[in-house]
C-alpha positions as CSV (number, residue, x, y, z in Angstrom):
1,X,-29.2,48.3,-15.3
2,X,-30.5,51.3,-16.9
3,X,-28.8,54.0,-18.6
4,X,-29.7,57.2,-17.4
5,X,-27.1,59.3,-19.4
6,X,-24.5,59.1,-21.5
7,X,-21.8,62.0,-21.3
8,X,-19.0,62.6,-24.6
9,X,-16.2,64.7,-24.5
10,X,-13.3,65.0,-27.0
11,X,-9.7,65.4,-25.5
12,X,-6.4,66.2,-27.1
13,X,-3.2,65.5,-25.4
14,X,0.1,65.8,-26.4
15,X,2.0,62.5,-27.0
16,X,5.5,62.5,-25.4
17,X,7.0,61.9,-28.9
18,X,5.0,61.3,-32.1
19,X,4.1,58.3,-34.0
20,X,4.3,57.7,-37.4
21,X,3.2,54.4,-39.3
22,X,3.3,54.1,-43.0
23,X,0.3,56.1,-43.7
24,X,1.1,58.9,-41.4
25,X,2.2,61.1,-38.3
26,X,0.5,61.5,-35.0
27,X,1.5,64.1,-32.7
28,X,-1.6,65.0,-30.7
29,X,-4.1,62.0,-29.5
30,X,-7.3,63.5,-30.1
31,X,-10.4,60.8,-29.1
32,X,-13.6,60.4,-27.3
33,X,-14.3,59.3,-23.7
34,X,-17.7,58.0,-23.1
35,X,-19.3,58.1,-19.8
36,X,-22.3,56.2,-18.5
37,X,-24.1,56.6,-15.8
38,X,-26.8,54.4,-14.1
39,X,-27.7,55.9,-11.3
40,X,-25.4,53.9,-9.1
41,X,-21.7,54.1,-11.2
42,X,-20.3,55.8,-14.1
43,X,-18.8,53.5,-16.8
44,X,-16.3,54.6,-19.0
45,X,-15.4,53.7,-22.9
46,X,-12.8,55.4,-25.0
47,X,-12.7,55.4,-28.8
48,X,-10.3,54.6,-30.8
49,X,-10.7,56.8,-34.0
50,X,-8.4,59.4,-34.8
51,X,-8.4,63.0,-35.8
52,X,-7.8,61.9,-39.4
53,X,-9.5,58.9,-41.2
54,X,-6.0,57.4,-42.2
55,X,-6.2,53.5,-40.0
56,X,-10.0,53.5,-40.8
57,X,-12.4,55.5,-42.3
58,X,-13.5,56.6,-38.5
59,X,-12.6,59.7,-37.2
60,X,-13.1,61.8,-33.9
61,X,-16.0,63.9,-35.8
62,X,-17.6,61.1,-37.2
63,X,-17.4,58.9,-34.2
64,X,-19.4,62.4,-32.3
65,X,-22.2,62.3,-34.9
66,X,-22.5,58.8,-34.8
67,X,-23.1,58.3,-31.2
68,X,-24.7,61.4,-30.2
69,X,-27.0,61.2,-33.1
70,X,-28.1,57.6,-33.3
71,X,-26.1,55.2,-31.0
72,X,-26.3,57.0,-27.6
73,X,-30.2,57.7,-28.0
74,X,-30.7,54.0,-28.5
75,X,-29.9,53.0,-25.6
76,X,-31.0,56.0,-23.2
77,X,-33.2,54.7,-21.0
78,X,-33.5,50.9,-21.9
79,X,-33.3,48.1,-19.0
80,X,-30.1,45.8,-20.1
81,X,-29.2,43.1,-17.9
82,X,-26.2,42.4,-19.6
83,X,-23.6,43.9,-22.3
84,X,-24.1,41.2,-24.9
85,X,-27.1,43.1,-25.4
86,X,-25.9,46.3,-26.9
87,X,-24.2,44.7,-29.7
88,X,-27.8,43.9,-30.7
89,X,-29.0,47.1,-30.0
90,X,-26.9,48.7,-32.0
91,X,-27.3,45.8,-35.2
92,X,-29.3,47.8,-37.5
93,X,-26.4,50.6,-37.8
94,X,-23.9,49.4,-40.3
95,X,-20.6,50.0,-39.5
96,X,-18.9,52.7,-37.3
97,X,-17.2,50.2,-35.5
98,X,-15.2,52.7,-32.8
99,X,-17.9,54.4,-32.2
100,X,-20.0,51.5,-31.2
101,X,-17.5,50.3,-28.9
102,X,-16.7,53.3,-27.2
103,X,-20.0,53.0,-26.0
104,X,-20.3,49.1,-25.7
105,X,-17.1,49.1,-23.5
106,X,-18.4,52.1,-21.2
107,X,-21.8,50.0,-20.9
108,X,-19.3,46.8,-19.6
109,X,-17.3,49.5,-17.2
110,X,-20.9,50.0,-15.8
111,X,-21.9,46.1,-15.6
112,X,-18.9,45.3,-14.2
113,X,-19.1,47.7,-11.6
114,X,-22.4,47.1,-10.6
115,X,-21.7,43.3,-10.0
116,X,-18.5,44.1,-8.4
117,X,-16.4,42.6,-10.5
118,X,-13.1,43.5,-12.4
119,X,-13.9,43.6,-16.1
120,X,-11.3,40.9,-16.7
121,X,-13.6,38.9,-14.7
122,X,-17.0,39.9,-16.3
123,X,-15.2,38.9,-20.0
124,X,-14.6,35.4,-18.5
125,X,-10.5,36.7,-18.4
126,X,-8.3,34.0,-16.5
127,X,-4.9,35.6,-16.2
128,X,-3.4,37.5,-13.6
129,X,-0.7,39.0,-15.5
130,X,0.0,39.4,-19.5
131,X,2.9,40.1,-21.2
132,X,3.4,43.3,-23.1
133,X,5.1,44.0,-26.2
134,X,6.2,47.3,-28.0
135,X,5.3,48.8,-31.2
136,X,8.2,51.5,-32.9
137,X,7.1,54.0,-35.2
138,X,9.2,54.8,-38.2
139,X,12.5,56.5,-36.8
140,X,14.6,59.1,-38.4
141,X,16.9,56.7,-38.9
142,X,18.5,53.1,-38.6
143,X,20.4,54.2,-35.7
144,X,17.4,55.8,-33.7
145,X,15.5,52.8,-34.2
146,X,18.4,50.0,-32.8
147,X,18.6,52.5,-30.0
148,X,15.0,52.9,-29.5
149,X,15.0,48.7,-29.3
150,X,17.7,48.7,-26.7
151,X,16.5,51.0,-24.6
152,X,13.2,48.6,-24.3
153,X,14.6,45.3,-24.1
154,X,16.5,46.7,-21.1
155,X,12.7,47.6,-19.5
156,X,11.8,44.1,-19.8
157,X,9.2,44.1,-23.2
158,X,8.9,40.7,-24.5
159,X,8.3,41.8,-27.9
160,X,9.8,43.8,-30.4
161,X,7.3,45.3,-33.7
162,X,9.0,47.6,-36.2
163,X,7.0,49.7,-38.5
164,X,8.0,49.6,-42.5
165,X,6.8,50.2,-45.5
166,X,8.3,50.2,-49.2
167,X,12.0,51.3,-49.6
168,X,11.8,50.7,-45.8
169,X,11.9,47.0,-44.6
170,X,15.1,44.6,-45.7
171,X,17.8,47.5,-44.7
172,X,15.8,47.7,-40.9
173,X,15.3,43.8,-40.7
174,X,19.3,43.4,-41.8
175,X,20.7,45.8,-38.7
176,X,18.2,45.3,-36.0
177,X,18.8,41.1,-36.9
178,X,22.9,42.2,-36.7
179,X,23.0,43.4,-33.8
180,X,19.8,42.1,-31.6
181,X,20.2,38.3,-33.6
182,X,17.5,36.3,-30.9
183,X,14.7,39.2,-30.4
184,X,11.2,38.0,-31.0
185,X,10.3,41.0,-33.7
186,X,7.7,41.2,-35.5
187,X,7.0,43.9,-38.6
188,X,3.6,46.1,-39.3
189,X,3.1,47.3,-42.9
190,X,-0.5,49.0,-42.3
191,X,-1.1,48.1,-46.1
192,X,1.8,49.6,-47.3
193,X,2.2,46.4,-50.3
194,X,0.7,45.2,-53.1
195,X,0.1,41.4,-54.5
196,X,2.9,42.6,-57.3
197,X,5.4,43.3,-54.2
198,X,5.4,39.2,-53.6
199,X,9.1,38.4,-54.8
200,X,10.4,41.3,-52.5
201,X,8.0,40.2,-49.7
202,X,9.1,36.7,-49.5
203,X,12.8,38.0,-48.5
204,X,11.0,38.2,-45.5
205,X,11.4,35.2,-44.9
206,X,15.1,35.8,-44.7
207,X,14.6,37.7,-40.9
208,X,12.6,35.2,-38.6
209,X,10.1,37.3,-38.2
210,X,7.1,35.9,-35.7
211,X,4.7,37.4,-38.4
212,X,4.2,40.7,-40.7
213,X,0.8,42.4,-40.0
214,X,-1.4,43.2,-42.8
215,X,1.5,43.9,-45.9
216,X,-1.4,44.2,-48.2
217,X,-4.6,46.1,-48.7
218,X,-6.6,47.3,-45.6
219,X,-9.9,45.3,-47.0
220,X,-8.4,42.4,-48.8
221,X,-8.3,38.9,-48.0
222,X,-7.8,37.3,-51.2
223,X,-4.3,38.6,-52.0
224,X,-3.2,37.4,-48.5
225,X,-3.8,34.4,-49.0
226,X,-2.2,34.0,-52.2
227,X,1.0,35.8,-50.4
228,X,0.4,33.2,-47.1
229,X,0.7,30.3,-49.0
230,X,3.9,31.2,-50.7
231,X,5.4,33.2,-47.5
232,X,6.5,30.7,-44.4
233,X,6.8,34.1,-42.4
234,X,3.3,34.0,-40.3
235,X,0.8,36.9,-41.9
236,X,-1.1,38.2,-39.3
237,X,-4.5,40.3,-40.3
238,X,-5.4,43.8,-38.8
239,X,-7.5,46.1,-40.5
240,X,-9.0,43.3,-43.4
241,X,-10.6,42.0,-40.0
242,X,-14.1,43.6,-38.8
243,X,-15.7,40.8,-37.0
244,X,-15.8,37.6,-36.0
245,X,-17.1,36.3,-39.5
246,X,-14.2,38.5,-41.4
247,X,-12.3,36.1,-39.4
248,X,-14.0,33.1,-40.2
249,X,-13.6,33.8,-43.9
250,X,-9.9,34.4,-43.5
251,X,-9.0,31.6,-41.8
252,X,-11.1,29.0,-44.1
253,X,-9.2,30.3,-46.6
254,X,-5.9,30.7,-45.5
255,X,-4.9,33.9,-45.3
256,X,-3.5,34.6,-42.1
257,X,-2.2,32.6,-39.5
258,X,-2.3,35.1,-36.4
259,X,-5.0,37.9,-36.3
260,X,-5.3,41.3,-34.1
261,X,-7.6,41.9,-31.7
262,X,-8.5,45.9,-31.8
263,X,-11.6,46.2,-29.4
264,X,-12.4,49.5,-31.1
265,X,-12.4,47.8,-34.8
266,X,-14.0,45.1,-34.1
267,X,-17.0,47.2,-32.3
268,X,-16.8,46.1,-28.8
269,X,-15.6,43.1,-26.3
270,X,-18.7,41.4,-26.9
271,X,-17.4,40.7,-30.5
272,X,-13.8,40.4,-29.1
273,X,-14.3,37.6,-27.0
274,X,-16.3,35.6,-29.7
275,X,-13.9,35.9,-32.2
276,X,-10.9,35.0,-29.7
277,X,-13.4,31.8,-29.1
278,X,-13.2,31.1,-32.5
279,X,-9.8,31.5,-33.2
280,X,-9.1,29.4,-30.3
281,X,-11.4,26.4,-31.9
282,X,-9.5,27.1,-35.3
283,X,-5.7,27.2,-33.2
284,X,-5.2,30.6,-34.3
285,X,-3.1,32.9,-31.8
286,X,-4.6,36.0,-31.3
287,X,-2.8,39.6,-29.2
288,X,-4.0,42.6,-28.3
289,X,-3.1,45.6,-30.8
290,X,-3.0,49.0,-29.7
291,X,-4.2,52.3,-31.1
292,X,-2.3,54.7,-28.9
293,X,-5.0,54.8,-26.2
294,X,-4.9,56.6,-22.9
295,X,-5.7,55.2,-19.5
296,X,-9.4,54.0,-19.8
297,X,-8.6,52.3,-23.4
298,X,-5.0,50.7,-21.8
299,X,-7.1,48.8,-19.2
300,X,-9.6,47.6,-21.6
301,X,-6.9,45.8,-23.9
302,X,-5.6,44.7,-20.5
303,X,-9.3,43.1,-19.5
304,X,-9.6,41.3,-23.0
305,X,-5.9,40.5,-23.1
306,X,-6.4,38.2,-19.9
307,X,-8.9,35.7,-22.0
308,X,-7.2,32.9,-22.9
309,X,-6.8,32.8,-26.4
310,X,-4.6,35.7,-26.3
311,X,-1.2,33.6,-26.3
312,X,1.0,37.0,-27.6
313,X,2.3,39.8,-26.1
314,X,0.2,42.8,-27.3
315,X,0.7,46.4,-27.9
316,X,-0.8,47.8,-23.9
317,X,2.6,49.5,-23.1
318,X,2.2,51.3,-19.6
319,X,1.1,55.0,-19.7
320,X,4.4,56.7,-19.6
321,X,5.5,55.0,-23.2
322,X,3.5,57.6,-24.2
323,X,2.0,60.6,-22.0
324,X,3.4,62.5,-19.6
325,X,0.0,62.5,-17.4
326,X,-2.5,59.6,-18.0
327,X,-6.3,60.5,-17.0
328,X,-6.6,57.5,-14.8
329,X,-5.3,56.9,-11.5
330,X,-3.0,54.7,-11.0
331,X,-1.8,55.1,-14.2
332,X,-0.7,51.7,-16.2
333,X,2.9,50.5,-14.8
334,X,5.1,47.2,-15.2
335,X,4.4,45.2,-12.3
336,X,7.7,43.8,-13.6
337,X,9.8,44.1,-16.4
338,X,7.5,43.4,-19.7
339,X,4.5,42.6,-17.6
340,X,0.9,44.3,-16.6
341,X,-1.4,42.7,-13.4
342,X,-4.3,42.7,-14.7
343,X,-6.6,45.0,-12.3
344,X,-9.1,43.1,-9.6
345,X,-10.8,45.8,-8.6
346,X,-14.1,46.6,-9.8
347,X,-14.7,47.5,-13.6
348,X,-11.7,48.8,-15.7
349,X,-9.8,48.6,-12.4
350,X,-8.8,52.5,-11.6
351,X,-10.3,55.9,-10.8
352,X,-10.6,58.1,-13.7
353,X,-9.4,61.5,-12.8
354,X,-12.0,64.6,-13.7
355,X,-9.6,66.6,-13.1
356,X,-7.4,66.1,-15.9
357,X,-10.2,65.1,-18.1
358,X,-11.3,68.3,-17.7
359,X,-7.9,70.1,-18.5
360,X,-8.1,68.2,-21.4
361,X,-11.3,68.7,-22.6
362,X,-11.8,70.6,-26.1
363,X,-15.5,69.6,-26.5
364,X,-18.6,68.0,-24.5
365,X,-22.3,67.1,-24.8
366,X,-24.4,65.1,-22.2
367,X,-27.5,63.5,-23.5
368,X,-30.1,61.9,-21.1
């Protein structure tokens, strides 16, 4: 397979309702979407980086420079026979993790495509059908939220994730427990704690949470594992985790027992799927977590979410959770209450629609 070129174009498209996490507000999704083409198919990638470098130190501009500076030209024009290969390709750059993958993942689109394959097949993915969970951003109030959480047990999701931060936490964990007692919920700080936060943090324990994502700093280990040891609530890693030895480290030493897969921060599937192997030798659960993608990026997290070391339900709600109009066609739906079918058909499993990429285009280059 060769890549002939390599197309990137920035869209912005209006969220049905924003988001907002403990670090900040999203209204607009503003991202990349790579496309590859061979000569024979067009692959697609999406990146994950936002307009604002507030999750990671990526944004939508740097992610541009990035790959149509450096990562794009090297691999114009090279003869891969297999994905695994861009990872190495790519080595030598340090860092710039969402960029990478947006193009890594177009480059699978492609592979898969050409071998006729569904990309859940290509990754070695076994299931048919995964279970989907969804995430809550910080509500106007206590109310909104237990409403919010009603109105999606009653469409079927399997699991529930709350968004806090300091001032924030015990007041939501005390009503949603009071009236939804038997939910499996889980809370996401996004770093919003620090080490001297540990007596208030192991109240936690209090709610029967499956796990609390990433209460403390974005690049620390250490800390969590002092915090694991004392905490019986399950601490599950995010952004301290980069690659499959970040993982490796945090799990020798103990601080985490669940970690997030984000294809986009971890720099591609090809990393994904090693560090899912490992967690699976090391009997560490790992999901799918979710960065507010649109269609192309949704059936990605599907692909990697049908491996089999992904044991919880992950963040790929269907498209409607949060656009009005996806770009792909058929957009992402329940095949049944809290579940996706993983797509069979070749690559990401579903026609990307130029037609609204183009309405939603604010920026483009094509380099062959």
């Amino acid at each position: 397979m060769k890549i002939k070129s390599v197309s990137i174009r920035r869209l912005q498209m209006r969220m049905k309702e924003p988001f907002e996490t403990s670090f900040g507000r999203e209204e607009d999704k503003d991202f990349l979407l790579i496309r590859v083409d061979t000569g024979h198919v067009q692959g697609y990638g999406e990146c994950t980086a936002s307009f604002e470098p507030l999750y990671s130190e990526e944004t939508t501009d740097t992610a541009w420079s990035m790959l149509s500076t450096f990562f794009v030209p090297a691999v114009l024009g090279k003869e891969i026979t297999h994905p695994d290969e861009i990872r190495t390709l790519l080595g030598h750059f340090r860092r710039n993790q969402m960029a990478k993958s947006a193009l890594e993942t177009a480059i699978w689109d492609a592979f898969a495509k050409e071998q006729g394959i569904s990309l859940s097949h290509a990754l070695g993915g076994l299931k048919e059908e995964i279970d989907v969970g969804i995430s809550i951003g910080i509500q106007p109030t206590t109310m909104h939220l237990l409403r919010k959480i009603e109105g999606y047990l009653v469409q079927g999701y399997k699991r529930i994730k709350v968004k806090i931060r300091p001032g924030l936490d015990i007041d939501i964990f005390r009503a949603v427990r009071k009236e939804f007692p038997d939910i499996p919920m889980m809370a996401d700080a996004n770093s919003a704690y620090r080490l001297e936060d540990l007596p208030h943090l192991l109240t936690f324990d209090d709610y029967d949470l499956m796990m609390i994502e990433q209460p403390l700093g974005h690049d620390d280990m250490i800390d969590h594992a002092v915090l694991q040891a004392q905490l019986r609530t399950p601490i599950c890693l995010d952004e301290s985790i980069h690659s499959t030895e970040d993982a490796r480290k945090a799990i020798s030493i103990g601080a985490c027992k669940v970690i997030n897969v984000k294809i986009g921060r971890l720099g591609g599937l090809t990393e994904s799927r090693e560090l899912q192997q490992l967690c699976i030798e090391h009997h560490v659960p790992v999901w799918c977590g979710g960065m507010l993608e649109a269609g192309v990026g949704r059936l990605t997290n599907m692909a990697v979410t049908s491996l089999p070391g992904f044991v919880l339900p992950g963040d790929t709600a269907p498209s409607a959770r949060y656009f009005d109009e996806d770009i792909i066609d058929p957009p992402v739906t329940f095949a049944k209450p809290g579940v996706l079918a993983v797509p069979s058909q070749p690559g990401i499993g579903a026609v990307v629609r130029e037609d609204r990429v183009e309405r939603y285009t604010v920026d483009r280059i094509e380099l062959r």
